[in-house]
C-alpha positions in Angstrom: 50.7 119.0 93.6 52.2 118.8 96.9 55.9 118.2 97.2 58.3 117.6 99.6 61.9 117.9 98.4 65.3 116.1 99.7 68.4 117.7 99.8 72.2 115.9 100.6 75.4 117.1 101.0 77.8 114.0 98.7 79.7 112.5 101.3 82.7 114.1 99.5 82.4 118.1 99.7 84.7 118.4 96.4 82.0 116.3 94.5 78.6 118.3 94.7 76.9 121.4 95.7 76.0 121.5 98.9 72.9 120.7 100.4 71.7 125.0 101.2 72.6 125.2 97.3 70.7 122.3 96.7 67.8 123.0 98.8 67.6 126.8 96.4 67.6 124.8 93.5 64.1 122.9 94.7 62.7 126.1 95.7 63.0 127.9 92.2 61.7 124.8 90.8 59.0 124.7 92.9 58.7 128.6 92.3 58.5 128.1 88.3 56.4 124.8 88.6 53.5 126.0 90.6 53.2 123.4 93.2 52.9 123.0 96.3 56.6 122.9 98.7 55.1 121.0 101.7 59.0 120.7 103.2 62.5 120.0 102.5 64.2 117.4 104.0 67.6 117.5 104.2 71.1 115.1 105.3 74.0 117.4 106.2 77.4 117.2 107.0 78.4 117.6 110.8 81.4 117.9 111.6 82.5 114.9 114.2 79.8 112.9 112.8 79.1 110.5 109.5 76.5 111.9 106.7 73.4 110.1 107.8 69.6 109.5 106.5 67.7 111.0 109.4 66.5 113.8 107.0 65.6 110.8 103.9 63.9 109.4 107.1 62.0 112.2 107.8 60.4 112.4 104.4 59.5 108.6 104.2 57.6 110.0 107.2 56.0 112.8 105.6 55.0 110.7 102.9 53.5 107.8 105.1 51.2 110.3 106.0 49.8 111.1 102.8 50.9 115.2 102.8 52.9 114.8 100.0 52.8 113.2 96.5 55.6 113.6 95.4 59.2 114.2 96.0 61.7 116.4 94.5 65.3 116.0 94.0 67.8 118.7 93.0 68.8 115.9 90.9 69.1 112.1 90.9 72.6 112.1 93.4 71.2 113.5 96.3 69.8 110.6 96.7 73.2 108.7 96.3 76.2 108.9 94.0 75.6 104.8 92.7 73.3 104.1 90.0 72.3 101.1 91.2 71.2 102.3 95.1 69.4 105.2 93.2 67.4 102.9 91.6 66.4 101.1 94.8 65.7 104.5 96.2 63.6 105.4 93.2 61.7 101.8 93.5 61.2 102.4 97.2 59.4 106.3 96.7 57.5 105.4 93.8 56.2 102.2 95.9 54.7 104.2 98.7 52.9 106.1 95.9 54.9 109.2 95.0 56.3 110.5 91.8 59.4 111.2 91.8 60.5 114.5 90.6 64.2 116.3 89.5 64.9 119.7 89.2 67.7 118.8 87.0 66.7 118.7 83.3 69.4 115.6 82.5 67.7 113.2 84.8 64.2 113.6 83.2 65.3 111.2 80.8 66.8 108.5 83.2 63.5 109.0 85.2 61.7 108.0 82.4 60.4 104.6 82.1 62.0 102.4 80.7 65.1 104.7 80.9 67.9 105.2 78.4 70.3 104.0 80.9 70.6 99.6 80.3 71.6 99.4 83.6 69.1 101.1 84.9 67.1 98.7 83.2 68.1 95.8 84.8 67.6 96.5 88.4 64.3 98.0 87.7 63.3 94.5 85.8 65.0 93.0 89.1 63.2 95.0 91.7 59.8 94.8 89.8 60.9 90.8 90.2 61.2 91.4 94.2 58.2 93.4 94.0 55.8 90.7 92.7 57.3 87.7 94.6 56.4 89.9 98.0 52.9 90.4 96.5 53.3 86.6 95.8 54.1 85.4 99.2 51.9 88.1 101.0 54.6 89.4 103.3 54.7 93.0 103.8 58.4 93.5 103.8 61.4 91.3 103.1 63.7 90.4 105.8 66.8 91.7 104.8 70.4 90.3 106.7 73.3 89.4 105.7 73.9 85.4 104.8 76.3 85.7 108.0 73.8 87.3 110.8 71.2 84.7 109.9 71.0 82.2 112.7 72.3 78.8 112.4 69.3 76.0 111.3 69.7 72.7 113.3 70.6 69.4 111.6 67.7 67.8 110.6 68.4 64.0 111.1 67.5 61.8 107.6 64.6 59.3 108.3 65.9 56.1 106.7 62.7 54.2 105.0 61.7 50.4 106.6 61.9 49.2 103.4 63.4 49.9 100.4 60.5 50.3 98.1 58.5 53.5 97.5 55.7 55.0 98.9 53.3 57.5 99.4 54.6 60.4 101.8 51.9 62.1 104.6 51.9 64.8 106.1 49.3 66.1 108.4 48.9 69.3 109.0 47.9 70.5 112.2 45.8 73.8 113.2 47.7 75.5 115.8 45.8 75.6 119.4 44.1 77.9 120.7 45.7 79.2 124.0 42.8 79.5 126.4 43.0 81.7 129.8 41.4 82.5 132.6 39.4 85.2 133.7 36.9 86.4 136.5 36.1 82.4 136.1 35.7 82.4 132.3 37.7 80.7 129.7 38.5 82.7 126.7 40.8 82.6 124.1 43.8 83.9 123.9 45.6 86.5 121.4 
């Protein structure tokens, strides 16, 4: 199987090993395991600068173009340190169609499905929730901002009825128009 692996220092050094350490670790397991190492990605510490995701970037890359499938951790909190963001992380790989993989023997069981772990349950039941409404709906990703960036929705103005009994609402839906332009004398529609 072809792997890529994902290495990251913890954002505090006292915590974890760091990321070379880490990035030894996938390579024996890769070395005992037989597969294919296709590249390691790693997020380092740099000194002046925050610990970012350029290299967690890189393999979502890597993966979008089919090289790899499957990813290997050192173990579960290289990918982050919270249970709960782990399991989004986890939801996210195994969405774009890779296993996910640890070369630490404790996290085979909380890699397992359904896991040992009840709150690892939970958001797994929640994300496969989030998961079926965006199958539902059709949309291709969720748009994700905070409650306070969304833009303001005007007032919508209440319609008072001419009488005061009930009746039948319509509403007509309308096929949006075509734009048409203009060319060498033609008319064509627009995209």
């Amino acid at each position: 199987m072809r792997v890529v692996g994902y290495v990251r220092d913890s954002p505090d050094p006292s915590e974890a090993e760091p990321a070379f350490a880490q990035a030894e670790r996938v390579r024996r397991w890769i070395n005992d395991s037989g597969h294919q190492l296709v590249a390691i990605c790693q997020d380092v510490r740099t000194p002046g600068r925050p610990l970012g995701r350029d290299g967690y970037r890189a393999m979502i890359g890597i993966i979008g173009t089919g090289e790899a499938q499957a990813v290997l951790l050192p173990f579960l909190e290289a990918l982050s340190p919270d249970k709960v963001s782990q399991e989004i992380m986890l939801w996210d790989l195994r969405s774009r169609g890779v296993a996910v993989l640890s070369a630490a023997e404790q996290d085979l069981q909380l890699l397992a499905d359904p896991p040992a772990d009840s709150l690892r349950i939970l958001v797994r039941d929640v994300l496969a929730k989030v998961g079926t409404h965006v199958e539902m709906v059709g949309a291709t990703a969720l748009p994700i901002t905070a409650p306070a960036a969304q833009r303001e929705l005007p007032a919508i103005e209440r319609i008072q009825p001419d009488s005061e009994e009930d009746g039948d609402v319509v509403v007509e839906l309308i096929p949006p128009v075509a734009s048409e332009s203009f060319e060498a004398g033609r008319i064509t529609p627009a995209l």
